[in-house]
C-alpha positions in Angstrom: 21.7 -21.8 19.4 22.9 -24.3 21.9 25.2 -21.7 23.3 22.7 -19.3 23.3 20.1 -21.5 25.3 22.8 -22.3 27.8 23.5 -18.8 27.9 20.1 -18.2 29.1 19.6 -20.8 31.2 22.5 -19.7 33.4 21.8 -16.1 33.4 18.6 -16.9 35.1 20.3 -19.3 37.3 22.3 -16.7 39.0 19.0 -14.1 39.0 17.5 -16.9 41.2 19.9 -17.5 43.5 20.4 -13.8 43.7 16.6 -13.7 44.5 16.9 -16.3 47.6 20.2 -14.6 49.2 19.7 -10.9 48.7 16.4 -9.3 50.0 15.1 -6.2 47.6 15.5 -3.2 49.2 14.3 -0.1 47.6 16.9 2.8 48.3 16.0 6.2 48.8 13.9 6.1 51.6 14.3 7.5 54.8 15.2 4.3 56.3 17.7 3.2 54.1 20.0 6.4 53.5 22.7 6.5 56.5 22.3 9.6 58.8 23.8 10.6 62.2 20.7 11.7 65.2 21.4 12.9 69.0 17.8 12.4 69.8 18.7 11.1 73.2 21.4 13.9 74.0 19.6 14.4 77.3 21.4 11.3 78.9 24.4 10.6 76.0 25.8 11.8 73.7 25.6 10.3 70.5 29.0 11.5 68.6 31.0 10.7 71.5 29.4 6.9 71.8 30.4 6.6 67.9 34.0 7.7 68.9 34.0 5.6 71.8 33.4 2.1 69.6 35.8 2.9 67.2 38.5 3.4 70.0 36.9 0.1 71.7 37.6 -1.7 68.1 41.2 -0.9 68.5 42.1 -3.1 71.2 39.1 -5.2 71.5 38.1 -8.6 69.6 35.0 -9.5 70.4 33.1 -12.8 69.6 29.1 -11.7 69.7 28.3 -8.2 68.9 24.8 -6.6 69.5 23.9 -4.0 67.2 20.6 -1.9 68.5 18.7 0.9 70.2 17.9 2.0 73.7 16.7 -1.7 74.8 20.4 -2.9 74.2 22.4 0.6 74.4 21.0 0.7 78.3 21.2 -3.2 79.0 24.7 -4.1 80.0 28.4 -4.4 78.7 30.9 -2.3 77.0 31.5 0.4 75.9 30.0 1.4 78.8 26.7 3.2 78.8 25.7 6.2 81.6 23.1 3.4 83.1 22.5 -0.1 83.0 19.3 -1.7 83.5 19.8 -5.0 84.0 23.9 -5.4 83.8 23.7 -8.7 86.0 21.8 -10.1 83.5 23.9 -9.3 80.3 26.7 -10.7 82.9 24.7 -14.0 82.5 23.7 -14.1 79.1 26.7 -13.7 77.8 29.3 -15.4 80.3 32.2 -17.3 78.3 32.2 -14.6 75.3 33.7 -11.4 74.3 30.9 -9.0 73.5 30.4 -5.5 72.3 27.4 -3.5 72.2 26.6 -0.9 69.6 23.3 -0.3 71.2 22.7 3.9 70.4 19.8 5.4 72.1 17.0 6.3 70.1 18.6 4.9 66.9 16.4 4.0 63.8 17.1 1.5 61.0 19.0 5.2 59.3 21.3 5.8 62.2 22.6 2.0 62.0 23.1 2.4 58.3 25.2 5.0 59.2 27.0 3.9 62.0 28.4 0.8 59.9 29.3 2.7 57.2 31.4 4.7 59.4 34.0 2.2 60.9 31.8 0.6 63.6 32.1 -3.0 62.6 35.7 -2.4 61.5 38.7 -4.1 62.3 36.9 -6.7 64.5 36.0 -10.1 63.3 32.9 -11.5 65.2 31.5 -14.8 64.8 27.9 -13.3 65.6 26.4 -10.0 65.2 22.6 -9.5 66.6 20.4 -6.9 65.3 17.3 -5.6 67.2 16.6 -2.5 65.2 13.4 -0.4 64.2 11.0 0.1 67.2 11.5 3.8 66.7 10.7 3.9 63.3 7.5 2.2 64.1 5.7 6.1 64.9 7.0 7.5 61.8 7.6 4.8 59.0 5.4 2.6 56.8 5.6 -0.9 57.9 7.5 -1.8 53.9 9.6 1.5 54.6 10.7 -0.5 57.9 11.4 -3.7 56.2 13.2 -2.1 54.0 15.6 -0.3 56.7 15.8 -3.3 58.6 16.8 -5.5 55.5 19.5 -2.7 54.5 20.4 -3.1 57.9 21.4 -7.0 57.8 22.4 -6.4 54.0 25.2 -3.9 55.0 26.5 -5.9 58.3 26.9 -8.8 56.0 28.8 -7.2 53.4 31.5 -5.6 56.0 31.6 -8.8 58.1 30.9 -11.7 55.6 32.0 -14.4 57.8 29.9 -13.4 60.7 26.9 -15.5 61.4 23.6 -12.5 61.6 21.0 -13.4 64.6 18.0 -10.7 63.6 15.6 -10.2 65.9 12.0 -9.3 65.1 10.5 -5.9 66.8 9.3 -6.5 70.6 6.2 -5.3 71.8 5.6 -2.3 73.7 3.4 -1.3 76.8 2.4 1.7 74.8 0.7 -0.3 71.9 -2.0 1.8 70.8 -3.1 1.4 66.4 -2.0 2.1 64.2 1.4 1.0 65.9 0.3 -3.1 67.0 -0.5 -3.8 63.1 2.7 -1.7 61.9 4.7 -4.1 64.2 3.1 -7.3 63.2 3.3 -6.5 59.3 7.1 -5.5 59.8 7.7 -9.0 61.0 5.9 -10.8 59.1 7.3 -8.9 56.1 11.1 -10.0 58.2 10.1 -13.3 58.2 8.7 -13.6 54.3 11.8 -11.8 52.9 14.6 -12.5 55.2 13.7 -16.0 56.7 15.4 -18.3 54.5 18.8 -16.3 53.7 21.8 -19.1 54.6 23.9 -16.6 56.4 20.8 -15.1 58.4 18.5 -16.3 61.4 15.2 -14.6 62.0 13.8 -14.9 65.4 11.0 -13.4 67.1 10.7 -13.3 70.6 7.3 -11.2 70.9 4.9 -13.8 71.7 7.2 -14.6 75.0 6.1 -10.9 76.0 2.6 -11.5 75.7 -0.3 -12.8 76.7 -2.0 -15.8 75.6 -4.8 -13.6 74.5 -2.3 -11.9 72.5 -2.0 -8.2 75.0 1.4 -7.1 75.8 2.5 -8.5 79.7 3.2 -4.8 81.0 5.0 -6.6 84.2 7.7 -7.3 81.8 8.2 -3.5 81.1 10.0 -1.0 82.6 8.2 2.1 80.9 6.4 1.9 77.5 8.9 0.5 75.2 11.5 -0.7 77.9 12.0 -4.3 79.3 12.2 -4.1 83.1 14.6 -6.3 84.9 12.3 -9.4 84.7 11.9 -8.8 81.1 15.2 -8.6 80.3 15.8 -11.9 81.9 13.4 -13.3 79.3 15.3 -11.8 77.0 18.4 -13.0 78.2 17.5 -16.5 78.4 15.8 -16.4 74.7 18.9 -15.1 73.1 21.1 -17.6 75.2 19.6 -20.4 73.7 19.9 -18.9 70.3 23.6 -18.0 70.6 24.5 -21.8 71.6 22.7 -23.2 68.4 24.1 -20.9 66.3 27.9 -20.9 67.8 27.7 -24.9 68.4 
């Protein structure tokens, strides 16, 4: 009987500590089963990108990688995107590190998935990987469904780089905030912050009061277009992920 209780008592044991390092993620959704887009063929093209990061892995090692969509695809660094924004200020941010971007235009939570699983955090070993991720799943998703995507996200970098620190970055604000899309963001968050907040190997941040006001609307002088930082807002940026990097790196 002894054996038995013991039996128990460790069995739930392990549940619970399953419980606070592993978020649930419900699988089968569209934003947790890995497919390739080319939504943003117009200015890239997305194949080629994926080809060019696995060829950039080969005889690259960098320190920080930044795993995203257009906001950090068109931002700065290599592999080298058709424009960059605000390339003096990536130059900044990130002075005295090796970084990568694996930004994609006009990815979703389901195009990351799929990027990872195909080679893109292979053969590298950074100390820090940031993930901004699921802005453009905010028109089509539920705000769970996001979570969900967002959480298989972090789940899957962690399991190919273990050892890498994970910097996750809440969903920004957008100039174009009409509902339901305001409350979609906020409950994604919160939900980011609820489920993923305490995980050892994991930071949440979010950086989306900085972009508004004190009455709570977005600051449209720090966008370029609806979704976009301009060059001023990607200095706020900048400097709140600077500060972020040295706490977790130091």
């Amino acid at each position: 009987m002894r054996k038995f209780n013991l039996f128990i008592i460790t069995a739930v044991a392990l549940v619970l500590a399953g419980c606070a390092t592993n978020p649930e993620i419900h699988q089968g959704l569209v934003t947790t089963t890995p497919v390739p887009q080319n939504r943003d063929h117009a200015i890239y093209d997305w194949p080629t990108r994926h080809a060019a990061v696995l060829e950039y892995n080969r005889t690259h090692q960098p320190e920080i990688v930044l795993i995203g969509d257009s906001i950090i695809h068109y931002w700065g660094g290599e592999p080298v995107a058709p424009k960059a924004w605000a390339a003096d200020v990536w130059q900044r941010t990130f002075a005295g590190w090796s970084v990568e971007n694996l930004g994609f235009g006009w990815d979703r939570t389901e195009n990351v998935l799929w990027r990872i699983d195909h080679g893109e955090l292979a053969g590298t070993s950074p100390k820090l990987i940031i993930i901004k991720i699921g802005t453009n799943n905010t028109g089509l998703n539920s705000a769970d469904d996001i979570a969900d995507g967002i959480a298989a996200v972090c789940v899957r970098v962690h399991e190919v780089q273990p050892r890498a620190k994970i910097l996750l970055l809440g969903i920004l604000p957008r100039r174009d905030e009409v509902p339901p899309r305001p409350v979609i963001t906020g409950r994604v968050n919160e939900l980011l912050q609820a489920r993923l907040g305490k995980i050892s190997w994991l930071c949440y941040r979010d950086f989306g009061p900085a972009f508004r006001h004190p009455d709570g609307r977005v600051n449209a002088a720090l966008f370029g277009d609806h979704v976009h930082p301009n060059h001023a807002g990607y200095e706020l940026l900048g400097k709140l992920l600077h500060e972020q990097i040295v706490q977790i790196l130091n």
